[in-house]
C-alpha positions as CSV (number, residue, x, y, z in Angstrom):
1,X,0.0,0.0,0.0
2,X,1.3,3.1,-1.1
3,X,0.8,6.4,1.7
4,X,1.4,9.9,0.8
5,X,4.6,11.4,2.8
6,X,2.4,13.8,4.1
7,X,0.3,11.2,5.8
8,X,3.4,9.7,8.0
9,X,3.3,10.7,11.5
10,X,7.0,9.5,12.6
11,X,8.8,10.4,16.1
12,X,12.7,10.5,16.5
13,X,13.3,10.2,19.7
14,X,17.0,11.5,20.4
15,X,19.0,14.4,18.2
16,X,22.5,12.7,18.7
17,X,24.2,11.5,15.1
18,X,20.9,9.0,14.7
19,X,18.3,11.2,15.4
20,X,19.8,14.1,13.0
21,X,20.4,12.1,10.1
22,X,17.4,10.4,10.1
23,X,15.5,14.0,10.1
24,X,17.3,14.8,7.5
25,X,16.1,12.1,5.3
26,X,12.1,12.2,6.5
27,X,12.6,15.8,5.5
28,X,14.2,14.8,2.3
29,X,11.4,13.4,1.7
30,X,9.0,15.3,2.3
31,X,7.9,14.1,5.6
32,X,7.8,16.5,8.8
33,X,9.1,14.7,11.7
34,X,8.9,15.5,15.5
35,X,12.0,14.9,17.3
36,X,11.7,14.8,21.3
37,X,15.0,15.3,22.8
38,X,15.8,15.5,26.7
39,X,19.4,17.9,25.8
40,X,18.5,21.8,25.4
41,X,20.5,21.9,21.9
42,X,20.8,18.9,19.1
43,X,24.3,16.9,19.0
44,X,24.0,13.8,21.6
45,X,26.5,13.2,24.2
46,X,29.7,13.0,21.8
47,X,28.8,16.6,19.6
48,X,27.1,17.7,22.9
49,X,26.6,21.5,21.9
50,X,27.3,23.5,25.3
51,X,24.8,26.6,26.0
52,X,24.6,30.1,24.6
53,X,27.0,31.4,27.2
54,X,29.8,29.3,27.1
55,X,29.2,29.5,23.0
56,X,32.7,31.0,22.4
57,X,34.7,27.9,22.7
58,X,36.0,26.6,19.1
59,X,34.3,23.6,17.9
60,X,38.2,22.7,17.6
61,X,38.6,22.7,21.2
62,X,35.1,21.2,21.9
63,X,35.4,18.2,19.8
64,X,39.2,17.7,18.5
65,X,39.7,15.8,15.8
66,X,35.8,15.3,15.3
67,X,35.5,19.0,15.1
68,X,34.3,18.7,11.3
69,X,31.6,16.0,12.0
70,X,30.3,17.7,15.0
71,X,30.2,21.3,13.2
72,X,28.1,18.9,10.0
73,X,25.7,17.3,12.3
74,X,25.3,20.7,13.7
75,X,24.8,22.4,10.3
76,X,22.6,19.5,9.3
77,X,20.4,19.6,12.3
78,X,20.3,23.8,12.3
79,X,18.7,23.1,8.5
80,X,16.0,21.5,9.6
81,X,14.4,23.2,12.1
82,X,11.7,25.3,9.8
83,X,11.2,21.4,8.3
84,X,10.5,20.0,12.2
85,X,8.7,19.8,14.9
86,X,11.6,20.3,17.2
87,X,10.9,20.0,21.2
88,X,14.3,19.9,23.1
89,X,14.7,19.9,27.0
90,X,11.7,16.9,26.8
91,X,12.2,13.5,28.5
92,X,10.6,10.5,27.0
93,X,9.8,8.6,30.2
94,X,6.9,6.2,29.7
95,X,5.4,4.6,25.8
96,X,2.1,3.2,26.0
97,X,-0.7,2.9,23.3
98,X,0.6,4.7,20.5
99,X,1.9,7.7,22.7
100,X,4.8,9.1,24.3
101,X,4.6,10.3,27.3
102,X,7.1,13.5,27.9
103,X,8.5,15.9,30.4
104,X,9.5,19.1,29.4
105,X,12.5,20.0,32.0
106,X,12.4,23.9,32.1
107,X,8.4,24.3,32.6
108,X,8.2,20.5,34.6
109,X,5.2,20.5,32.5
110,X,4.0,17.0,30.5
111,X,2.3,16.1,27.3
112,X,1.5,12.9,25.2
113,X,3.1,13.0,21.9
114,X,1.4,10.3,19.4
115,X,3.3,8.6,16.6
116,X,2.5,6.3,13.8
117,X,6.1,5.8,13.1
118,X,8.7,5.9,15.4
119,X,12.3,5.7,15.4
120,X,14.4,5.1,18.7
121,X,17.6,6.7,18.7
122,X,18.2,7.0,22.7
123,X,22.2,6.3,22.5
124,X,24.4,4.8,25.4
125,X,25.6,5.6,28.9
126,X,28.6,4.4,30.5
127,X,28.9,1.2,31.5
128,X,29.9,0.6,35.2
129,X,31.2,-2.0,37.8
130,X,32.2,-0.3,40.7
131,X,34.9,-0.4,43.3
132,X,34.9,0.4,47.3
133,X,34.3,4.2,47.4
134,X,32.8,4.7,44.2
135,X,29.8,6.3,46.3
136,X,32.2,9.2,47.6
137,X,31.6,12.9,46.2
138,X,34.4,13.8,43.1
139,X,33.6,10.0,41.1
140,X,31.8,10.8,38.1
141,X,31.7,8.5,35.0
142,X,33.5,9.1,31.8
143,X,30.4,10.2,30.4
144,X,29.9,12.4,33.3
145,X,33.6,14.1,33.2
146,X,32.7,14.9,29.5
147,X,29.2,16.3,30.3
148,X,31.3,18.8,32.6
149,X,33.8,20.2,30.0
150,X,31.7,20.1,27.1
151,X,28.4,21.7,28.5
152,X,29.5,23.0,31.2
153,X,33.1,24.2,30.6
154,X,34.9,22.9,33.8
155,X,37.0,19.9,35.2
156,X,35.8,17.2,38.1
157,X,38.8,17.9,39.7
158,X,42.1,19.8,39.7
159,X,43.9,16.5,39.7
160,X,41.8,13.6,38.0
161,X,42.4,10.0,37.5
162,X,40.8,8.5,34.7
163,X,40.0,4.3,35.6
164,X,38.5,1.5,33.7
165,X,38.9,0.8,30.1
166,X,37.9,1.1,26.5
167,X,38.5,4.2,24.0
168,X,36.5,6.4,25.6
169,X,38.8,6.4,28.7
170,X,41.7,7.9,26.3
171,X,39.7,10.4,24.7
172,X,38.1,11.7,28.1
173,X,41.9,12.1,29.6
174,X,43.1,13.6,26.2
175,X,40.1,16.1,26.3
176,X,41.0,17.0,30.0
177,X,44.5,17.1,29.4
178,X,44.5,19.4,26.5
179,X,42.0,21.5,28.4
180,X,45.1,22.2,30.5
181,X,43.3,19.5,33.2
182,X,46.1,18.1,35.2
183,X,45.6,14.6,34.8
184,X,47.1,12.6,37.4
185,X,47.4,9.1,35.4
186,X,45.3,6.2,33.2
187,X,44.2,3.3,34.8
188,X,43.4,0.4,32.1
189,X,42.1,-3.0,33.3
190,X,43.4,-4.2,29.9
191,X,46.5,-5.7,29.0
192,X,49.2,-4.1,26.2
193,X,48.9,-8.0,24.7
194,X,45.0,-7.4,24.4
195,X,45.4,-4.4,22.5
196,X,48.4,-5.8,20.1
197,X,46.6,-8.7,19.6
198,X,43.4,-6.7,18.2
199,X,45.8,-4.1,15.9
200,X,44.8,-5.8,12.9
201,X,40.9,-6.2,13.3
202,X,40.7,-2.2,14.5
203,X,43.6,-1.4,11.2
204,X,40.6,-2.0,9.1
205,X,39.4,1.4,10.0
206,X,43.0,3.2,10.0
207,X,41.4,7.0,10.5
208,X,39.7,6.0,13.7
209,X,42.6,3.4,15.1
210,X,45.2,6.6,14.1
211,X,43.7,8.6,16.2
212,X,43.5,6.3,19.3
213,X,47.0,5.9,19.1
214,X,47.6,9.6,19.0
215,X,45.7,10.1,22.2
216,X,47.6,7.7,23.9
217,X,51.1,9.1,22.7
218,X,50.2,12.6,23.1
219,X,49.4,11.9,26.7
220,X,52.4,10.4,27.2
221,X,54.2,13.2,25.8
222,X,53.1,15.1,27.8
223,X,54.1,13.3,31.1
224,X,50.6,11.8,31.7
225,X,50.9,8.3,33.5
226,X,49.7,5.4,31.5
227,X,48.9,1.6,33.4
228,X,47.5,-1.2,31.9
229,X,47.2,-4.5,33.3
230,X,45.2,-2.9,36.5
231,X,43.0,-3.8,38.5
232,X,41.6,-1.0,40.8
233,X,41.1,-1.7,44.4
234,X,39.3,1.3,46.1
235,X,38.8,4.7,45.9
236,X,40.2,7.0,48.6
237,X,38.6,9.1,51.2
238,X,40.2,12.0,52.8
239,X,39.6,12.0,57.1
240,X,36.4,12.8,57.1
241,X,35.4,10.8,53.8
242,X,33.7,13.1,52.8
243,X,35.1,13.6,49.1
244,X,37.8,11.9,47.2
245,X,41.7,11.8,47.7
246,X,42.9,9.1,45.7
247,X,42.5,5.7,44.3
248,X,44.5,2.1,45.0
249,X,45.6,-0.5,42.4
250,X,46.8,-3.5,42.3
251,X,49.6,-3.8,39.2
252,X,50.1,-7.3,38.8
253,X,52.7,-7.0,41.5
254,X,52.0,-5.1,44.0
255,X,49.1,-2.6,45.2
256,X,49.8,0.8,44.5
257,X,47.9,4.2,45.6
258,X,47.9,7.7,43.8
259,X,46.8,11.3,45.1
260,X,43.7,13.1,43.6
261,X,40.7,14.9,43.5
262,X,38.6,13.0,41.3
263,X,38.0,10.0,39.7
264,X,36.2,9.5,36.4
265,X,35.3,5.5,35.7
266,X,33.4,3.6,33.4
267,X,34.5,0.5,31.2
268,X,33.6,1.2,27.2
269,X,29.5,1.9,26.8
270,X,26.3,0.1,27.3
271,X,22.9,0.8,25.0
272,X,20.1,2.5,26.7
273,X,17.2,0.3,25.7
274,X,14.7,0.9,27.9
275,X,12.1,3.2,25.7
276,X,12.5,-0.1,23.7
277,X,11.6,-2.5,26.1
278,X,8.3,-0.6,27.0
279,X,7.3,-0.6,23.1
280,X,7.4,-4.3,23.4
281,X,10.7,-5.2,21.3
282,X,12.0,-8.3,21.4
283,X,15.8,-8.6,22.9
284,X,18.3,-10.8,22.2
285,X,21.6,-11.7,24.1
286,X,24.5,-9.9,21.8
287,X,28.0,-11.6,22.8
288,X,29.7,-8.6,21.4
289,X,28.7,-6.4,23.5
290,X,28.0,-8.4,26.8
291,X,24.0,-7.4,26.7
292,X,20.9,-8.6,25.7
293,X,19.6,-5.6,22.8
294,X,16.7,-5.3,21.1
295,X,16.5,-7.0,18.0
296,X,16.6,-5.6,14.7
297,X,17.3,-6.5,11.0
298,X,20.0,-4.2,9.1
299,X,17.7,-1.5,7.9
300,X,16.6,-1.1,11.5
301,X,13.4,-2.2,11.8
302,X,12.5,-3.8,15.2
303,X,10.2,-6.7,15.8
304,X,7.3,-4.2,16.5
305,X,6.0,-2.7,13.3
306,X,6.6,1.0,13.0
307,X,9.3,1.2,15.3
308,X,12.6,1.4,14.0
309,X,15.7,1.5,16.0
310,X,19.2,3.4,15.1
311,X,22.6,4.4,16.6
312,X,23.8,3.0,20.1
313,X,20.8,2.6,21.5
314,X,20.3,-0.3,19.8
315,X,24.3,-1.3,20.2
316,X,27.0,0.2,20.3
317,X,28.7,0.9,17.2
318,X,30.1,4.9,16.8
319,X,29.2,8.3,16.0
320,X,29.9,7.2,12.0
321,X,27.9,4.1,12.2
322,X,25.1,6.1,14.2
323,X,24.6,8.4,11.4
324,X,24.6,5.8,8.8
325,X,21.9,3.9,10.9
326,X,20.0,6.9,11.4
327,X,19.2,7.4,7.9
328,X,19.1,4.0,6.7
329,X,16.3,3.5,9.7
330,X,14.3,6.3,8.0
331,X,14.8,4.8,4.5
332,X,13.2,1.8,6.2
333,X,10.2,3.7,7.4
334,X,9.4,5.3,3.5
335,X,9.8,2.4,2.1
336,X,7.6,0.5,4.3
337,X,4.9,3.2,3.8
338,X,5.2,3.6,0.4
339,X,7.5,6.1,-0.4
340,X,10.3,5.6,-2.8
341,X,13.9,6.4,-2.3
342,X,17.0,5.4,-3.7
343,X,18.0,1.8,-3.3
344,X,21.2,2.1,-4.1
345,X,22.1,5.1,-1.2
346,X,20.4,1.9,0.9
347,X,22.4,-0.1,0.2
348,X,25.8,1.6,0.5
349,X,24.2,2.3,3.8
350,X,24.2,-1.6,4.7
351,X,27.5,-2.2,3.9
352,X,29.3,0.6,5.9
353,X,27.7,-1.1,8.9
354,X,28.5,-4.8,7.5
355,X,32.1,-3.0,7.7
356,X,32.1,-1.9,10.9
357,X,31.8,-5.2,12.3
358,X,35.0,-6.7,12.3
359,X,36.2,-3.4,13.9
360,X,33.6,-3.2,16.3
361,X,35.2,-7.4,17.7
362,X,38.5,-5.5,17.9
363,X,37.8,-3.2,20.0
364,X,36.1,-5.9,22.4
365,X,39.6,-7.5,21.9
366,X,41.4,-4.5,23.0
367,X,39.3,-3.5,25.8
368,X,37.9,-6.4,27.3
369,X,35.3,-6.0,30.7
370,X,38.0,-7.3,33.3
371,X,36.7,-11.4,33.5
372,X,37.1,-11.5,37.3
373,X,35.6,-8.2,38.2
374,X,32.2,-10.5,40.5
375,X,34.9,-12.4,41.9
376,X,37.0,-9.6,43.3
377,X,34.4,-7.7,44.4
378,X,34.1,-7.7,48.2
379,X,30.6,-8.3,49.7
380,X,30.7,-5.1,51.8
381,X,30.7,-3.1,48.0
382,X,27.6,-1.0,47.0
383,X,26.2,-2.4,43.7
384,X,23.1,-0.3,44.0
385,X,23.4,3.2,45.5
386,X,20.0,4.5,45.2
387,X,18.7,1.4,47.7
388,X,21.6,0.7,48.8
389,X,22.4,-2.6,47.9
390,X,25.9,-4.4,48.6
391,X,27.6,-7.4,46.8
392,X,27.2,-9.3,49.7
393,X,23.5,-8.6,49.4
394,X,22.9,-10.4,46.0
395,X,25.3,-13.4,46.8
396,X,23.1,-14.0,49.9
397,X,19.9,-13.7,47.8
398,X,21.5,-16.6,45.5
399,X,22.7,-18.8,48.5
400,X,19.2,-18.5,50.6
401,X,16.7,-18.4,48.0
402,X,18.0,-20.2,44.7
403,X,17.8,-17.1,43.1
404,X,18.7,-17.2,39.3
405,X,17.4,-14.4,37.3
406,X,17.6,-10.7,37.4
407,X,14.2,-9.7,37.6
408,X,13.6,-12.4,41.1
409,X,16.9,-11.1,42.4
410,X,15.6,-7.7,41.6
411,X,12.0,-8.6,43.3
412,X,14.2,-10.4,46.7
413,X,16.9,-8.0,46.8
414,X,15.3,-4.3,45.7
415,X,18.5,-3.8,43.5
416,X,17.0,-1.8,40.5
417,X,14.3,-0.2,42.0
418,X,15.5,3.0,42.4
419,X,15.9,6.0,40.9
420,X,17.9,5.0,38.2
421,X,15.6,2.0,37.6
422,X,18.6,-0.1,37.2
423,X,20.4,1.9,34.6
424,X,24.0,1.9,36.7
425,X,23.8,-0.8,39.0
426,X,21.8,-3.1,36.3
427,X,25.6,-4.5,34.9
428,X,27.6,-5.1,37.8
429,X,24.2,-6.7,39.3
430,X,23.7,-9.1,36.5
431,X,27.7,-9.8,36.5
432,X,27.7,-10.5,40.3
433,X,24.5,-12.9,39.7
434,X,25.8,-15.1,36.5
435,X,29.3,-15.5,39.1
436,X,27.3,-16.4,42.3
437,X,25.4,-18.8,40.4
438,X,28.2,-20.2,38.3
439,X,25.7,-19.5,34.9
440,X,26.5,-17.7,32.1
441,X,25.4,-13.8,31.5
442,X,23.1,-14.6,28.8
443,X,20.9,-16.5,31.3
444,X,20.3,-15.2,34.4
445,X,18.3,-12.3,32.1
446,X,18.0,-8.3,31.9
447,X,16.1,-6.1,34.3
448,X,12.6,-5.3,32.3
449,X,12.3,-2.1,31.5
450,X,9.9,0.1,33.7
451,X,8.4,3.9,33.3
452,X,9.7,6.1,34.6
453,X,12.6,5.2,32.3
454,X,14.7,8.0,34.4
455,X,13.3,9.5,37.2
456,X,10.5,12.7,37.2
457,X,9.2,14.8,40.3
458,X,6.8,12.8,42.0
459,X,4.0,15.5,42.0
460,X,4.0,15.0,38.2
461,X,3.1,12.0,38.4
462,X,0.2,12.0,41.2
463,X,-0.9,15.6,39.5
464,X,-1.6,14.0,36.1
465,X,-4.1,11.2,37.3
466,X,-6.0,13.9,39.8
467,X,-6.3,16.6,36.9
468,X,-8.2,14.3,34.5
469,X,-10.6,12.9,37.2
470,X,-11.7,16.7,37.7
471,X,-12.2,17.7,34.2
């Protein structure tokens, strides 16, 4: 059945590198999509635009080397916005019947946006497994530490540590550093062997790998102190504990401790799927990235009809293969409905992601999740902070109760029921449960998604019901 453009009602949730580029195309083709987005300006979390005020900075200081892909997304997304119906500051937290249900920040007002078509382009967070004292004030994650000097042009600290793993953890201390940061050191779990031995899967996209390597030699150039092998112990408390003061390692040989401020942790990137989950998507467990994801085919198109998914939020794959994804998920939608477009711009689509594959595994190679990061952690360690929910907590859910599946250990244990809804604590959860069981990740499950995806003031929520029983 063939439908006019002009008929399609699609939603873009997100305005990262997905979200833009998928716009772009709708718009292309005559369609006028709405994009809901919870930042104040379009860019995502790696082209994260800061606000008017802090404006002057150079994109080439904001985004380095991706300075040209930021400032085109940008340009992109600016082009549209006579074309769209644009509504930034506004949180997607609930999707129900057709409907999105939305918080605009600023006015803490809501609304319910409708869709006929919508495309799911909610990107990543950091992915975290936490060590004794990651509760104290000064630990942020990577993601976090970048939110600061991009948005809001300022360091975590005056002497930062940077501890986990995965490219993001080089880029993050390069960014601080060449800020004029003082970066105290680098703290990679993995080895030098893991990241030799995945050189020749990551050469196949020699641009990107160059520049990895150049962060890692600029910062040592530059007197920045690199460790691999690591595996951190604790962070530090000053007397009081009331902030950090430094971290411990252990080096393969001994334990070692280092002075600072702040830490900034995280180990590579998980998807947020949770907008996903509450549309009714089916998941599947992805080895490659450790997670179960929602499934989808490679023009993006989910197991629910009309919802198509794009970018990291489905797995993650890039700021490049986010783009590509973005428009070939809106390529999916026309054609589905009708609307012709250009097979062949599909199709080149397809195969830059087909690419990206191989260099995607060699990047798992390089920066493995530490293997023996349940079995280190002490049972006194907070998994979940908003209920406060130790180590030793889960393991004595497992040995009392039989407990074997995230969403019972969830149920026994409260872990994932607070405000985050189990969007920190949900990894390091799962990993302490498949260790204390002796199964594998895949099967002990994923924490269902639940609305509020993130949190909202409560009186929203008890206002809404009460203003529609007295109309």
């Amino acid at each position: 059945m063939t439908t006019s453009s002009s008929a399609l009602q699609p939603v873009i949730v997100g305005a990262g590198p997905a979200g833009v580029r998928a716009a772009e195309a709708l718009v292309a083709h005559g369609v006028r999509p709405t994009v809901v987005d919870e930042a104040s300006r379009a860019g995502g979390q790696i082209y994260r635009r800061p606000p008017a005020s802090l404006a002057q900075r150079s994109a080439q200081a904001l985004y380095g080397f991706e300075a040209g892909r930021a400032d085109a997304v940008h340009a992109a997304f600016d082009a549209l916005r006579e074309h769209i119906d644009y509504r930034p500051d506004s949180l997607v937290w609930n999707a129900h019947g057709g409907r999105l249900d939305v918080l605009h920040g600023p006015t803490r007002s809501t609304s319910s946006v409708p869709f006929g078509q919508l495309i799911v382009a909610t990107g990543a967070t950091d992915r975290v497994l936490p060590v004794p004292g990651w509760t104290l004030p000064g630990v942020y994650t990577l993601g976090g530490a970048q939110v600061a000097l991009k948005f809001q042009g300022c360091a975590i600290g005056q002497r930062v540590v940077f501890m986990g793993t995965g490219p993001l953890l080089y880029l993050v201390a390069y960014q601080y550093a060449k800020a004029g940061a003082k970066v105290a050191a680098v703290l990679d779990t993995a080895r030098l062997a893991d990241q030799l031995a995945a050189t020749p899967a990551m050469l196949r996209q020699p641009a990107v790998f160059a520049k990895g390597v150049y962060y890692v030699a600029w910062l040592r150039a530059h007197g920045v102190a690199l460790h691999r092998g690591v595996r951190p112990l604790r962070v530090l408390g000053d007397a009081t504990e009331s902030r950090v003061a430094g971290v411990a390692w252990h080096d393969g040989r001994e334990e070692r401790t280092l002075a600072c401020d702040a830490v900034g942790v995280g180990y590579a990137l998980r998807s947020e799927t949770q907008l996903a989950d509450l549309l009714g998507c089916r998941f599947e467990f992805a080895p490659l990235h450790r997670a179960h994801l929602p499934v989808r085919d490679a023009a993006g198109r989910s197991s629910v009809g009309g919802v198509y998914l794009a970018g990291d939020g489905a797995g993650i794959m890039g700021a490049d293969a986010a783009e590509w994804a973005g428009e070939r998920a809106a390529l999916a939608l026309l054609v589905d409905h009708g609307v012709a477009v250009d097979p062949a711009r599909a199709e080149t689509l397809e195969r830059k992601l087909h690419k990206l594959g191989a260099f995607r595994e060699g990047l798992e190679r390089a920066f493995p999740v530490p293997s023996d990061w349940a079995a280190q952690a002490p049972d006194e360690l907070v998994v979940c902070r908003c209920e406060n929910i130790t180590a030793g907590t889960l393991r004595q859910s497992v040995a009392e109760n039989g407990t074997d599946e995230m969403n019972r250990l969830k149920a026994l244990s409260r872990v994932g029921m607070g405000r985050c809804q189990g969007r920190m604590c949900g990894v390091a959860a799962a990993e302490i449960l498949a260790h204390a069981t002796g199964l594998p990740l895949q099967q002990v499950g994923r924490l269902r998604g639940q609305a509020p995806i993130k949190p909202i003031p409560i009186q929203l929520a008890v206002r809404e019901p009460a203003e529609g029983a007295g109309a």
